[in-house]
C-alpha positions as CSV (number, residue, x, y, z in Angstrom):
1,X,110.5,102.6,74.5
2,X,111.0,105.6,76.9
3,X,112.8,106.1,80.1
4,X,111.0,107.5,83.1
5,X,111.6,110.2,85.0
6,X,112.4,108.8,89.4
7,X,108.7,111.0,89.6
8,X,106.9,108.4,87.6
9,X,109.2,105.6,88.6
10,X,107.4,106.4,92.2
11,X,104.0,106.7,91.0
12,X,104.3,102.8,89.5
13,X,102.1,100.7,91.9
14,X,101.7,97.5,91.9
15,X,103.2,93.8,93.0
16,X,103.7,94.4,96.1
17,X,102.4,92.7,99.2
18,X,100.2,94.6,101.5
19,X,100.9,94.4,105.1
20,X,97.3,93.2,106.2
21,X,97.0,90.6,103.4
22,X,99.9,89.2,105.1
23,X,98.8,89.4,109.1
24,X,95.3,88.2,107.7
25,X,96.6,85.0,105.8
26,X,99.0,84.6,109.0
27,X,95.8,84.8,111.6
28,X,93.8,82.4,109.6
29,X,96.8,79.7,109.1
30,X,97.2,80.0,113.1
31,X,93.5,79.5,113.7
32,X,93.5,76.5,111.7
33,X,97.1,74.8,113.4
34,X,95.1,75.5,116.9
35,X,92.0,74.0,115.6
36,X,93.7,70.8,113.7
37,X,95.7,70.4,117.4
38,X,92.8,70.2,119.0
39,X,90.8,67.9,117.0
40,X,94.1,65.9,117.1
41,X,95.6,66.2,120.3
42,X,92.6,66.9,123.1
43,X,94.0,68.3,126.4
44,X,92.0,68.4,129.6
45,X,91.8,71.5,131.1
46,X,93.6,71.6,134.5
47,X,91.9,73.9,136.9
């Protein structure tokens, strides 16, 4: 086994969580709580 230099230690990708995978699973579990609510829990609009 080798060590590696910090310039290949940066070059390693992988395992990490990209920020839009995130804001895209957040979006859809949100769409899904309002939809679920308002199956659930109808609300009259008041206008």
């Amino acid at each position: 086994m080798s060590n590696l230099t910090n310039d290949e230690l940066k070059n390693i990708k992988g395992g990490a969580i990209n920020v839009a995978v995130v804001l895209g699973i957040s979006a859809i579990i949100t769409f899904a709580i309002g939809i679920i609510d308002g199956i659930v829990r109808p609300l009259k609009c008041h206008s």
